[in-house]
C-alpha positions in Angstrom: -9.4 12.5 9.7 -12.0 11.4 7.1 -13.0 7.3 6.9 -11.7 7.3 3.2 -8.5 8.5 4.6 -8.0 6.7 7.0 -9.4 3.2 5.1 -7.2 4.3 2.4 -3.9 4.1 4.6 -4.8 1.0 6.0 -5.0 -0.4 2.7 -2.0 1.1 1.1 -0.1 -0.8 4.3 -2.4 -4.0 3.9 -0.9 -4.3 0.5 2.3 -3.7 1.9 2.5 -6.4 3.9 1.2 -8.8 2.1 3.0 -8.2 -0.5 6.5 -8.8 1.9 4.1 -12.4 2.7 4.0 -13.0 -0.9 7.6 -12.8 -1.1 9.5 -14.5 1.6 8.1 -18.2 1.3 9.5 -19.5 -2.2 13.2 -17.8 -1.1 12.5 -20.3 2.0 12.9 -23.4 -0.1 16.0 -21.6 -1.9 14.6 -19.9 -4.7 15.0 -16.6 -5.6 13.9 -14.8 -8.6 12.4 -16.8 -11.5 9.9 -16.9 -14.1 7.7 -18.7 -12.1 7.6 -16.3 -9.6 7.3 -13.9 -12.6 4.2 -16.0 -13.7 2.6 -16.6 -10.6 2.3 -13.2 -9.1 0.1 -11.7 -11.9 -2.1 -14.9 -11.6 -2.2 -14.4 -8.1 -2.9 -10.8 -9.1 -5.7 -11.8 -11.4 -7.4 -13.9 -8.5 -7.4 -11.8 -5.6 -8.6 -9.2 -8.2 -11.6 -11.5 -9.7 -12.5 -12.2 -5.5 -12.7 -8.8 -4.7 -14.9 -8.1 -8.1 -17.2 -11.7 -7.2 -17.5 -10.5 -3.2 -20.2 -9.2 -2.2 -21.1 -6.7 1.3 -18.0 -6.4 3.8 -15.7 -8.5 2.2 -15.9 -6.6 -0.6 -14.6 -3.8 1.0 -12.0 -5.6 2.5 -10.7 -7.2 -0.7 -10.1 -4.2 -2.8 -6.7 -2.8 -2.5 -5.4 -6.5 -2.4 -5.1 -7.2 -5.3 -2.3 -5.0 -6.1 0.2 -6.9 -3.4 1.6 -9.4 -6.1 1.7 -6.4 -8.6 4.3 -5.0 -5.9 5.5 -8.2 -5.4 5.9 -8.7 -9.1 7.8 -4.9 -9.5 10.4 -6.4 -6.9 10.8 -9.7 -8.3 11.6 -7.7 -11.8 14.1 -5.7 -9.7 15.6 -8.6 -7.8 16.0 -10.5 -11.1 17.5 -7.4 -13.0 20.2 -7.5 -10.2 20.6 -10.7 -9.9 19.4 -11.2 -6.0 19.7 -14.5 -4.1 17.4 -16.2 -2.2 18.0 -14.5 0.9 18.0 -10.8 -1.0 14.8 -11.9 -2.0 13.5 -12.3 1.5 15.1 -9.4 2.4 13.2 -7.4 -0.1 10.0 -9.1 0.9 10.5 -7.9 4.5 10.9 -4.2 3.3 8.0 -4.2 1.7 6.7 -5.5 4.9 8.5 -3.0 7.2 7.0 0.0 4.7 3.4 -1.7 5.5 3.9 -1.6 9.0 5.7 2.2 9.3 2.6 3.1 7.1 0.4 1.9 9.9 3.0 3.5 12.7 2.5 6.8 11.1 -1.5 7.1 11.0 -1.0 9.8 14.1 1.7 12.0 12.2 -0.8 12.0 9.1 -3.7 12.7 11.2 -2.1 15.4 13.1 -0.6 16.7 9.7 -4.3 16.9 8.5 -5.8 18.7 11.2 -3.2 21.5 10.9 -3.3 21.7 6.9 -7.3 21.6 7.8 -7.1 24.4 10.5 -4.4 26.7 8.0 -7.0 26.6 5.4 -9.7 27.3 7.3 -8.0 29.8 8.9 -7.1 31.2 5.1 -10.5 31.0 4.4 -11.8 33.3 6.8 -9.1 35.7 6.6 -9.7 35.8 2.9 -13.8 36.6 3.5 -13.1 39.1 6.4 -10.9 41.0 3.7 -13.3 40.7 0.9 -16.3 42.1 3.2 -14.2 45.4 4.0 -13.5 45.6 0.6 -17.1 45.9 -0.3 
């Protein structure tokens, strides 16, 4: 499978996760969703963003998903207020988003091994479709 690919799952799961990290500790010291946590995650947001735009070599390809963990964070804050979750459901939606980072990660060899094939079909496509057009001519 390509780098960008491949870089490109690791970040989807790397926002994942942190976004689950971003989530568990207030519901820790009892509270669950506010509009604190409603404030903070966008600032949070805003400063991982304005790292990643400041960084410069590696780290700068390191930081650049990350920024959209509290956005995700954020979305499930919105939801747990909207239903009215408690501390603990707060956690507990923290850890799914963690658990969606990490079965992200555990599926890298089924999307690899679904890209070869899809590569190998078209390929495959492609030279059936030139083979016909040559008789044709």
């Amino acid at each position: 499978m390509q780098d960008k690919y491949e870089r490109g799952i690791l970040r989807i799961s790397a926002v994942f996760i942190l976004a689950g990290l971003f989530l568990i500790p207030l519901p820790l010291i009892g509270m669950g969703p506010s509009l604190i946590m409603l404030l903070a995650l966008p600032g949070a947001a805003w400063a991982l963003y304005e790292a990643w735009q400041r960084a410069e070599g590696r780290t700068r390809k390191y930081l650049s998903g990350l920024w959209l963990a509290p956005v995700v964070a954020a979305l499930l804050t919105v939801y747990g207020f909207v239903i009215g979750a408690s501390p603990g459901e707060m956690q507990a939606l923290g850890g799914l988003a963690g658990i969606v980072g990490v079965i992200n990660l555990l599926l890298r060899p089924v999307y690899r091994l679904l890209h070869y094939v899809l590569a190998g079909a078209i390929q495959i496509g492609r030279e059936m479709q030139e083979e016909g057009d040559e008789r044709s001519s």
